[in-house]
N, CA, C and O atoms as a GROMACS GRO file, in nm:
protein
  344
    1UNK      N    1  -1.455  -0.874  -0.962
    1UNK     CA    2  -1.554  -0.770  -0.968
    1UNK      C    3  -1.516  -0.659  -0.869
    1UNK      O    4  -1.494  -0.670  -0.748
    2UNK      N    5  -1.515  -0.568  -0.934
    2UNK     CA    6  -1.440  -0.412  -0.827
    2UNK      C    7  -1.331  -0.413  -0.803
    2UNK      O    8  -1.291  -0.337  -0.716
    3UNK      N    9  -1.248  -0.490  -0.862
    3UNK     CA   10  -1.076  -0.463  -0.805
    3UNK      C   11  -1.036  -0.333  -0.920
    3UNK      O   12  -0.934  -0.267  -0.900
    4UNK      N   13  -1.133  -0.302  -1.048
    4UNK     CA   14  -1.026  -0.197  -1.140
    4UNK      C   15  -1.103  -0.052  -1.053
    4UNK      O   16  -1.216  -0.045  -1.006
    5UNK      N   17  -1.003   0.043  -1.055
    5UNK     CA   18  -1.046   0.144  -1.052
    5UNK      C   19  -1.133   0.254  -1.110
    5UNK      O   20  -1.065   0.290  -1.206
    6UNK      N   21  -1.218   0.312  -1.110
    6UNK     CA   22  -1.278   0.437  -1.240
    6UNK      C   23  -1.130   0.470  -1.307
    6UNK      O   24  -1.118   0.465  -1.430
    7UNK      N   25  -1.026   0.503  -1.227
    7UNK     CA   26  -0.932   0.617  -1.352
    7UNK      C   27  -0.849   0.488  -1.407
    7UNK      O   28  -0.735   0.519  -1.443
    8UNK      N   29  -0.890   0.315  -1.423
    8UNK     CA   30  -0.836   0.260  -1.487
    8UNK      C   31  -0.708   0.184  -1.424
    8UNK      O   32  -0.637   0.108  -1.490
    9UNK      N   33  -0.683   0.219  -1.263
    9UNK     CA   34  -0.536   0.133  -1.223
    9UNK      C   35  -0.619   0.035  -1.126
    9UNK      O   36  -0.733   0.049  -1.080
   10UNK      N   37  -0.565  -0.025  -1.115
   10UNK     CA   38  -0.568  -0.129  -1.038
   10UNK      C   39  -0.468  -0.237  -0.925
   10UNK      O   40  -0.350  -0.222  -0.957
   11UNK      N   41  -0.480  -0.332  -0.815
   11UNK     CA   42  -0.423  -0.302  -0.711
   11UNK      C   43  -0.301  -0.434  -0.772
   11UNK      O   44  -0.338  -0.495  -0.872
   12UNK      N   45  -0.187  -0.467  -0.723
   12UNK     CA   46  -0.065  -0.558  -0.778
   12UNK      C   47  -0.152  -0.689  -0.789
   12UNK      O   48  -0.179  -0.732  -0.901
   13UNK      N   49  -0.194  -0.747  -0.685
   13UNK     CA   50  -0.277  -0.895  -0.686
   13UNK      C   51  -0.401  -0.881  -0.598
   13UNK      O   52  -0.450  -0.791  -0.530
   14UNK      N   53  -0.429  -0.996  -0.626
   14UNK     CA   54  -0.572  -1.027  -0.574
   14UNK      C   55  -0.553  -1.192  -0.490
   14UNK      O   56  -0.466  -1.262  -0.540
   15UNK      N   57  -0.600  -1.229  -0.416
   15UNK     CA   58  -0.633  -1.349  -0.372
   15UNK      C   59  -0.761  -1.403  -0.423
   15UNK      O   60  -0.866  -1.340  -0.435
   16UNK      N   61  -0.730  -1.578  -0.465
   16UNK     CA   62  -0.880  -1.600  -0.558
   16UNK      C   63  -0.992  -1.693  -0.437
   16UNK      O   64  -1.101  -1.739  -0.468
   17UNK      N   65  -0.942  -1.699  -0.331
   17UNK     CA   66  -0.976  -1.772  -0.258
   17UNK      C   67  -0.989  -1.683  -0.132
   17UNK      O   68  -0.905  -1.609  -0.082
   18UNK      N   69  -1.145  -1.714  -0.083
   18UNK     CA   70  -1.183  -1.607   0.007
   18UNK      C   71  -1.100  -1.615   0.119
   18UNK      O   72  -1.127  -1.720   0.176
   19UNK      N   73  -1.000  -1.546   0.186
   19UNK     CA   74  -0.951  -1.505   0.337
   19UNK      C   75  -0.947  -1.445   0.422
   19UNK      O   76  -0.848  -1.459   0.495
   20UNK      N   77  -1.054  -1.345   0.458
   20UNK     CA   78  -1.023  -1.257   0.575
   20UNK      C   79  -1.167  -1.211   0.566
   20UNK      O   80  -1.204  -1.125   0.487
   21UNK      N   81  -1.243  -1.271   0.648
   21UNK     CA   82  -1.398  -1.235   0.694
   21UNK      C   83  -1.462  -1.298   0.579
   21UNK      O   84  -1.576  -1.255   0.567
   22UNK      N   85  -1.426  -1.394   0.480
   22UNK     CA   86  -1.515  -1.483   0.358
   22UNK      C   87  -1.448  -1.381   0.242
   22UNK      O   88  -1.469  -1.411   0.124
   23UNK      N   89  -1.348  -1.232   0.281
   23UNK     CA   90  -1.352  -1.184   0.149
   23UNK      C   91  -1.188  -1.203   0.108
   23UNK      O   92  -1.098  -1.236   0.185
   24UNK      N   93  -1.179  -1.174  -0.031
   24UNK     CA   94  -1.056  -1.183  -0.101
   24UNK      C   95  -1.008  -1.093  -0.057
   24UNK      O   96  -1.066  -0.989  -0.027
   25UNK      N   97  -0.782  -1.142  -0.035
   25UNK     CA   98  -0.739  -1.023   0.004
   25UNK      C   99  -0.651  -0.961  -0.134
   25UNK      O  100  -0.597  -1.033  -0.218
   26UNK      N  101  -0.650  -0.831  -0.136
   26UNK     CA  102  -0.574  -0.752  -0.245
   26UNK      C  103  -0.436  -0.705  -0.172
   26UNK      O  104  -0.382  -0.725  -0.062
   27UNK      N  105  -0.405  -0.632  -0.296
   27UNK     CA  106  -0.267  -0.570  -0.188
   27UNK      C  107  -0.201  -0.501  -0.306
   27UNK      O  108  -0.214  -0.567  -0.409
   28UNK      N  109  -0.120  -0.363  -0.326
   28UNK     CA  110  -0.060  -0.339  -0.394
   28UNK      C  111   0.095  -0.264  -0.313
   28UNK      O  112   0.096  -0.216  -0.200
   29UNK      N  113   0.189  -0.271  -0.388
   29UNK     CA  114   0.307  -0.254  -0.336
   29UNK      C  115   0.362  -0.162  -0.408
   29UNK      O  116   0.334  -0.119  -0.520
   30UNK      N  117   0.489  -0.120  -0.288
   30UNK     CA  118   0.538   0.053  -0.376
   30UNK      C  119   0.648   0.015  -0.286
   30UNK      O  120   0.654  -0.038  -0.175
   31UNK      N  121   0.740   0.063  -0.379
   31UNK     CA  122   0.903   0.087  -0.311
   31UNK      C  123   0.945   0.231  -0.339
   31UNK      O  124   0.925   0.284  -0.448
   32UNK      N  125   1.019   0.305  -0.213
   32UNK     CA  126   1.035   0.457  -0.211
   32UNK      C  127   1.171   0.429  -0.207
   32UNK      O  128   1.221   0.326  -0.162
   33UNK      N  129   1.238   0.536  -0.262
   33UNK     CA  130   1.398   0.634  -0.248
   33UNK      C  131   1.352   0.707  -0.120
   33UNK      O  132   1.283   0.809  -0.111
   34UNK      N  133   1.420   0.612   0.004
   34UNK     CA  134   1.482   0.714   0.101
   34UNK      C  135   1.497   0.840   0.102
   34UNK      O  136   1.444   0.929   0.169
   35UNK      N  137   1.608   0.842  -0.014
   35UNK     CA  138   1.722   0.960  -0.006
   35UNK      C  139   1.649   1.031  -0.114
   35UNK      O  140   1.721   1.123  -0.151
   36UNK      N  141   1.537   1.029  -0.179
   36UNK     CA  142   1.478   1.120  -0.258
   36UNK      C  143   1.462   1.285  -0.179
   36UNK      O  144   1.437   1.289  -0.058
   37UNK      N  145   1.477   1.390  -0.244
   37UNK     CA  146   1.448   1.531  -0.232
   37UNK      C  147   1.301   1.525  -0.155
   37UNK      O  148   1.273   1.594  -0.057
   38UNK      N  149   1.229   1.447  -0.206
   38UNK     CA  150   1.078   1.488  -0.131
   38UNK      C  151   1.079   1.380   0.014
   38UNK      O  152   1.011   1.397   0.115
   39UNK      N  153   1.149   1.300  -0.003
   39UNK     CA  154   1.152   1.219   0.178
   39UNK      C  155   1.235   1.239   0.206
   39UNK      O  156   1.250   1.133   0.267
   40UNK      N  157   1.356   1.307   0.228
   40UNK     CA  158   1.515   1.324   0.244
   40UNK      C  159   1.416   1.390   0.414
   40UNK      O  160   1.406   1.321   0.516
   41UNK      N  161   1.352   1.551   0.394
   41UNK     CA  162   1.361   1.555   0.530
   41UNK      C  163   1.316   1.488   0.630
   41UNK      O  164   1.364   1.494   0.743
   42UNK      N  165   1.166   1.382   0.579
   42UNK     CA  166   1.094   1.310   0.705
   42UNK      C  167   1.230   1.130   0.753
   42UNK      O  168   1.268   1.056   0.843
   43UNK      N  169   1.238   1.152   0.645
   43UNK     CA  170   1.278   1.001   0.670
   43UNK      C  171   1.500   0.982   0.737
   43UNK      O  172   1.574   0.898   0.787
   44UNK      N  173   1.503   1.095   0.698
   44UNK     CA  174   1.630   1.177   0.780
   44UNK      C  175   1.595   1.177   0.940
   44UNK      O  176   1.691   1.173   1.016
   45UNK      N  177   1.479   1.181   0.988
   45UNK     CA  178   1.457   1.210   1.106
   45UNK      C  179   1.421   1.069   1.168
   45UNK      O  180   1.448   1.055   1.288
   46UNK      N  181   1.353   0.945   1.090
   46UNK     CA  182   1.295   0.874   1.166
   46UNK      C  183   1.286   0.728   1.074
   46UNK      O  184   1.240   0.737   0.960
   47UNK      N  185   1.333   0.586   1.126
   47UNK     CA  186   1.289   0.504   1.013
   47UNK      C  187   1.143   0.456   0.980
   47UNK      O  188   1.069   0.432   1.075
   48UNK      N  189   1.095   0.441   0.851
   48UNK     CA  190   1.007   0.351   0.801
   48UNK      C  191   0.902   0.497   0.789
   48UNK      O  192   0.794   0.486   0.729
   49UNK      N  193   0.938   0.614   0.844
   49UNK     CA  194   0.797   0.734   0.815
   49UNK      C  195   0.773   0.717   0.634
   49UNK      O  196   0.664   0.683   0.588
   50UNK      N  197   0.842   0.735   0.585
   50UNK     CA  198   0.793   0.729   0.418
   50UNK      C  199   0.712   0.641   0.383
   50UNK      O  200   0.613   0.662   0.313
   51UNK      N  201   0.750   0.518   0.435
   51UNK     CA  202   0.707   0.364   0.405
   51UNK      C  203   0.562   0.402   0.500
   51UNK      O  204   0.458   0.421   0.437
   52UNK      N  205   0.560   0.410   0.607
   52UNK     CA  206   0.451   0.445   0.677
   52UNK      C  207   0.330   0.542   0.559
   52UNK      O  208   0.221   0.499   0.521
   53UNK      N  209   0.373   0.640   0.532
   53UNK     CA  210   0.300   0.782   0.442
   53UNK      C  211   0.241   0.714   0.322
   53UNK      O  212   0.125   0.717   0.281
   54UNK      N  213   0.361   0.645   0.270
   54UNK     CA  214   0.329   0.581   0.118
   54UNK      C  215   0.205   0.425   0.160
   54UNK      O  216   0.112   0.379   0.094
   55UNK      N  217   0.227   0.408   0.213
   55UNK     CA  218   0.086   0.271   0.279
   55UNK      C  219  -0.045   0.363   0.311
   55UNK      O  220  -0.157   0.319   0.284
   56UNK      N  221  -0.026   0.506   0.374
   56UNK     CA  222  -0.162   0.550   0.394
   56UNK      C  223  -0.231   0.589   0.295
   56UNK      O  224  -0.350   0.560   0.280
   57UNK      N  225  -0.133   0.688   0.184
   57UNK     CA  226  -0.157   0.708   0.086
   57UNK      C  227  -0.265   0.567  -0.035
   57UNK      O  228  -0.366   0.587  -0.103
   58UNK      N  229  -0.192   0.447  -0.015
   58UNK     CA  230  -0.274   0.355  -0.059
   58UNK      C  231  -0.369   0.342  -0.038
   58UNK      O  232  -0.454   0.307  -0.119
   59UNK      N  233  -0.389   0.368   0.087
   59UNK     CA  234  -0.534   0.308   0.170
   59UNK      C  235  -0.607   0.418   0.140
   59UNK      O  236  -0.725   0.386   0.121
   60UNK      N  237  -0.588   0.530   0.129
   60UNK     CA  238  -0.709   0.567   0.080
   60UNK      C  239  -0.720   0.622  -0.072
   60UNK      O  240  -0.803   0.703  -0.112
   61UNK      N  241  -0.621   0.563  -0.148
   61UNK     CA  242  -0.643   0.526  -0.308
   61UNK      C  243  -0.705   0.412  -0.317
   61UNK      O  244  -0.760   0.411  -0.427
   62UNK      N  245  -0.727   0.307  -0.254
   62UNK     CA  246  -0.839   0.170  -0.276
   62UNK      C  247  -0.916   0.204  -0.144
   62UNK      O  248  -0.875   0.132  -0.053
   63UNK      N  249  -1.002   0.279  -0.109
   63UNK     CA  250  -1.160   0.255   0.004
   63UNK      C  251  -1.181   0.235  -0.109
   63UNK      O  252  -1.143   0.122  -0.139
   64UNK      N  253  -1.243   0.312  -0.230
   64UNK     CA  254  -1.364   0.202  -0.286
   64UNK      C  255  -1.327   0.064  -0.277
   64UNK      O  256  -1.398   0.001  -0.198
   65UNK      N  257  -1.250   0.006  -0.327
   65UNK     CA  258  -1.253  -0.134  -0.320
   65UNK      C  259  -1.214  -0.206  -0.204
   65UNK      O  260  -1.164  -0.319  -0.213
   66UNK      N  261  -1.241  -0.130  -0.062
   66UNK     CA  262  -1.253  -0.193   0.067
   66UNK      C  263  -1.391  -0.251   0.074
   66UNK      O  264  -1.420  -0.327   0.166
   67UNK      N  265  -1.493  -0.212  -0.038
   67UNK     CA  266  -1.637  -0.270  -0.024
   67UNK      C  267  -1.650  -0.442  -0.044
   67UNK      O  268  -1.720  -0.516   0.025
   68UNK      N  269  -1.584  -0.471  -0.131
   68UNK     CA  270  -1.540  -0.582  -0.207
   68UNK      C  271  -1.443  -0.705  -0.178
   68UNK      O  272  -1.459  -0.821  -0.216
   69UNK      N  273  -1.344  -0.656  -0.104
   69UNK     CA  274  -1.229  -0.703  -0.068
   69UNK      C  275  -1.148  -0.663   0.029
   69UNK      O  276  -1.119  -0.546   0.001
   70UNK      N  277  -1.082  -0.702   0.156
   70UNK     CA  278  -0.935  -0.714   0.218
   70UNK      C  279  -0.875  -0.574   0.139
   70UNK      O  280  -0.904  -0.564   0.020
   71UNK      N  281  -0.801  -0.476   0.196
   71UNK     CA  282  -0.656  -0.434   0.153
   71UNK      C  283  -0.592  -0.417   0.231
   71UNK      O  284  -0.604  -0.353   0.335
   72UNK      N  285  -0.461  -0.509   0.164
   72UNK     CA  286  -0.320  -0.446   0.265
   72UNK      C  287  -0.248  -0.369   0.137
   72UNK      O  288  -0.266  -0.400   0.019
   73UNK      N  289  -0.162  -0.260   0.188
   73UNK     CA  290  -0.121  -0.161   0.116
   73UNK      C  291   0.037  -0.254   0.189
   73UNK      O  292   0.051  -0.301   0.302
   74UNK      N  293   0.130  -0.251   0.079
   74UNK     CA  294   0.300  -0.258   0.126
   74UNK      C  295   0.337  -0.160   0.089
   74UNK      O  296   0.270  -0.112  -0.002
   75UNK      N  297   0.466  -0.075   0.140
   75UNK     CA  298   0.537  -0.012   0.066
   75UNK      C  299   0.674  -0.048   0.194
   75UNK      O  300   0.669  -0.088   0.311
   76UNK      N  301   0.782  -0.014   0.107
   76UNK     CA  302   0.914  -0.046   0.192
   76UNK      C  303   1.048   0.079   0.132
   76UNK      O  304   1.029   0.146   0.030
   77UNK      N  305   1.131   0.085   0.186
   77UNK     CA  306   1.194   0.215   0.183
   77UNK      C  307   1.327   0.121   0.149
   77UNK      O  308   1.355   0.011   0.197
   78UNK      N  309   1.427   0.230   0.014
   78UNK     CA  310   1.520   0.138  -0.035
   78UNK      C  311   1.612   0.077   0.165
   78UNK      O  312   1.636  -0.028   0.224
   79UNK      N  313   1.620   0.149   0.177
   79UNK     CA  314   1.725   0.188   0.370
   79UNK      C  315   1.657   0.007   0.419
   79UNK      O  316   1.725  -0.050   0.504
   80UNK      N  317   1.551  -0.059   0.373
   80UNK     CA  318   1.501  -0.146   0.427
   80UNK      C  319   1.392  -0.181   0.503
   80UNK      O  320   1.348  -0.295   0.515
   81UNK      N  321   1.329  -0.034   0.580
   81UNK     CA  322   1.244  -0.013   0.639
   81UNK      C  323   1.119  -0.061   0.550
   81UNK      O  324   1.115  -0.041   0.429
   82UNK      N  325   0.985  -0.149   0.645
   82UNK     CA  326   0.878  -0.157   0.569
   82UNK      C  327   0.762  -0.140   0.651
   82UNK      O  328   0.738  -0.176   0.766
   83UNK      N  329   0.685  -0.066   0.555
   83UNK     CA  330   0.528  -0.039   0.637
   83UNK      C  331   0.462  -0.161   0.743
   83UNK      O  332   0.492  -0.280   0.754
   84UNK      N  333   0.364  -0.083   0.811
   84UNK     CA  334   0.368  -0.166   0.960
   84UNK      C  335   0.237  -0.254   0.882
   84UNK      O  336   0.166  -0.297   0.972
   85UNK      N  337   0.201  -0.280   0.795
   85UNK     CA  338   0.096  -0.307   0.754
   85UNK      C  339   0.130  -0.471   0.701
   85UNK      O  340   0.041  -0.555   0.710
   86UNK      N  341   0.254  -0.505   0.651
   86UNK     CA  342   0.286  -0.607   0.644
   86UNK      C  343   0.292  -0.707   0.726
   86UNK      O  344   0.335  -0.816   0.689
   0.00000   0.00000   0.00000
């Protein structure tokens, strides 16, 4: 209940078994191109900033369903780098 979104997406998994304060945890994951044109300049300068951007970005594509459930957002950068959230 509340894991789909209004515009229809929804998060990679769910946990069915309550863990973190009695609630289920979610989590959806994203893998970035480093060397892409649109992160080439932040992530040229510093490791894991994309991976960092792309996890915040999550987090606040699921608050609504922070009512409901746990989210951890992953994302990891091809270079290896992964969000601090993991």
């Amino acid at each position: 209940m509340g894991l789909l979104g209004t515009n229809g997406k929804r998060a990679d998994s769910v946990t069915l078994i309550p863990w973190k304060s009695g609630r289920c945890v979610t989590w959806d994951v994203t893998f970035l191109d480093t060397m892409a044109q649109s992160y080439l300049p932040i992530s040229s300068q510093t490791s894991a900033v994309a991976a960092e951007a792309a996890a915040k970005r999550k987090l606040v594509k699921y608050i609504p369903r922070t009512q409901t459930c746990s989210f951890v957002p992953i994302a990891a950068e091809t270079t290896g780098a992964v969000s601090s959230d993991v």
